[in-house]
C-alpha positions in Angstrom: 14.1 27.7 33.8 17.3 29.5 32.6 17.1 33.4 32.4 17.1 34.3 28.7 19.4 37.6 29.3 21.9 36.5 32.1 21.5 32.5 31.9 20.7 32.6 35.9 20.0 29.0 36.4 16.6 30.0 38.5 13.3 32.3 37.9 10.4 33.1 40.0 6.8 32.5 38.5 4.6 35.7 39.1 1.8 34.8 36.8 0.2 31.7 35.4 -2.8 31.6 33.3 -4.4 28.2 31.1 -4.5 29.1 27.4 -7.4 29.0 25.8 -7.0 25.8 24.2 -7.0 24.6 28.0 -3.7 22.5 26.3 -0.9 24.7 28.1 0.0 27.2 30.4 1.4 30.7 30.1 3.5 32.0 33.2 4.9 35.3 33.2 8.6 34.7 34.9 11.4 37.1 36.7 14.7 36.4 37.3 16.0 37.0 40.6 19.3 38.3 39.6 18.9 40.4 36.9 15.2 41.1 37.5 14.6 40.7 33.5 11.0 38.9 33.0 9.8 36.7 30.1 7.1 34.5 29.3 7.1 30.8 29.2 4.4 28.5 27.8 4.0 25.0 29.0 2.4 21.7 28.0 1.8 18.5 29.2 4.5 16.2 27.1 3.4 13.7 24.8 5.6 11.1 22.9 5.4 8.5 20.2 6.7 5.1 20.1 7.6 4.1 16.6 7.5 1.0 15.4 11.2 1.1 14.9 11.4 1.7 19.3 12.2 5.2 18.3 11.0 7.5 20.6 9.6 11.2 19.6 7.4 14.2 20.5 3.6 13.9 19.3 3.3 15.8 16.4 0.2 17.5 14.8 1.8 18.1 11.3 2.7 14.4 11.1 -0.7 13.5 11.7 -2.1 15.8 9.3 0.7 15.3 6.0 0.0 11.6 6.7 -3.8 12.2 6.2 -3.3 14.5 3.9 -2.2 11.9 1.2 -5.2 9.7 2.1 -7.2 13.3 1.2 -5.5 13.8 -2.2 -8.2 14.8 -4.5 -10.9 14.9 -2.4 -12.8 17.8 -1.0 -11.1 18.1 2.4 -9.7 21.9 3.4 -6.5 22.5 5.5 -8.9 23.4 8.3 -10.4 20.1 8.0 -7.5 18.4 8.5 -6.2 20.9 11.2 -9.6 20.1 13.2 -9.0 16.1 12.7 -5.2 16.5 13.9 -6.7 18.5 17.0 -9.3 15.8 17.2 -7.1 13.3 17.3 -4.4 14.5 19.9 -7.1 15.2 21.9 -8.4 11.3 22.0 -4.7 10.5 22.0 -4.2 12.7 25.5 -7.3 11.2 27.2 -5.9 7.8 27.6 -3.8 9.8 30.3 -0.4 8.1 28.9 2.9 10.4 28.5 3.7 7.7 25.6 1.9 6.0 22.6 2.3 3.6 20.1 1.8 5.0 16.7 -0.8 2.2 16.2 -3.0 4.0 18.9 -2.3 7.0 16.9 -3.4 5.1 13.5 -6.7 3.5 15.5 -7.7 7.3 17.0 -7.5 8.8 13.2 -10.0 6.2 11.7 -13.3 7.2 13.1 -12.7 11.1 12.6 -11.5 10.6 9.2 -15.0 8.5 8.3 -16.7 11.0 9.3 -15.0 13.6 7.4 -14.7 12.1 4.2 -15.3 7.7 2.9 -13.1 7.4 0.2 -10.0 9.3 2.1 -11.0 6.9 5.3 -10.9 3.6 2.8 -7.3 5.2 1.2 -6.0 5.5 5.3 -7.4 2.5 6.1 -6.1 0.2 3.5 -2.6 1.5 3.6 -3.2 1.6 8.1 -5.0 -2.1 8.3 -2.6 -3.6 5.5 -5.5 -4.1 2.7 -4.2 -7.5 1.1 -7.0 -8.2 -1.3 -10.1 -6.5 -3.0 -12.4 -8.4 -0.7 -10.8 -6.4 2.2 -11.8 -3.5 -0.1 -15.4 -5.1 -0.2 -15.5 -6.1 3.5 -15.0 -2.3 4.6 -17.1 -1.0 2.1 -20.0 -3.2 3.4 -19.4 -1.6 6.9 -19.7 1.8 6.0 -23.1 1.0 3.9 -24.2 -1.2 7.1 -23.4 1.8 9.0 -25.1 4.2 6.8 -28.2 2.4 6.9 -28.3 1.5 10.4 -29.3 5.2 11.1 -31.9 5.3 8.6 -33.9 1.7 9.9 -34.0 3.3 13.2 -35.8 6.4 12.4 -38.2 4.5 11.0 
């Protein structure tokens, strides 16, 4: 890690402590040559293949504006979405890979978004699994009322 102030090529660590998000680490640093410190935060590194074979950094935001248009008009906050993205990355990370297909990414977003809202989970979905036809429509439709009900037989 590269001083800030002199650009000494080396620091020492004299602190660490796991945020509270348990996502990253904050170490307190000094730099043996000038003796400046500074704080540094770390995270484990997670990247996205594209379907194009571009590589990139996981990004929340992406997951969230691209929900976001499946939530247009519907009764969904920003902190509903913020908590999905979170969601989300947090599934993503547990498979334990430093890099994942955006199809993984597309797959992790369906079941938190049915549970958050129907209709914005049937907009994702359609656009996500390719919806050719209205008895695609139909087809997923039926699942969610067979879900809905399977809950409902069971109490009884």
């Amino acid at each position: 890690m590269h001083c800030p102030f002199c650009r000494h090529p080396d620091s020492r660590v004299i602190d660490s402590r796991t945020s509270d998000d348990g996502l990253s680490i904050r170490r307190r640093r000094q730099c043996p040559q000038c003796g400046g410190r500074f704080s540094t935060i770390e995270t484990a590194s997670l990247n996205v293949i594209k379907r194009s074979g571009v590589i990139e950094p996981f990004s929340r935001e992406k997951v969230v504006s691209g929900v976001r248009k499946a939530c247009q008009g519907r009764p969904v906050t920003d902190a509903d979405l913020a908590m999905l993205a979170q969601t989300v990355e947090e599934t993503v990370r547990q498979t334990g890979s430093s890099q994942i297909d955006t199809n993984e990414i597309g797959l992790a977003i369906l079941d938190p978004l049915r549970a958050l809202d129907e209709v914005a989970y049937l907009r994702f979905a359609s656009v996500y699994q390719a919806f050719e036809s209205l008895d695609d429509f139909e087809t997923a439709i039926g699942q969610l009322r067979q879900e809905r009900s399977e809950p409902e037989t069971a109490e009884r």
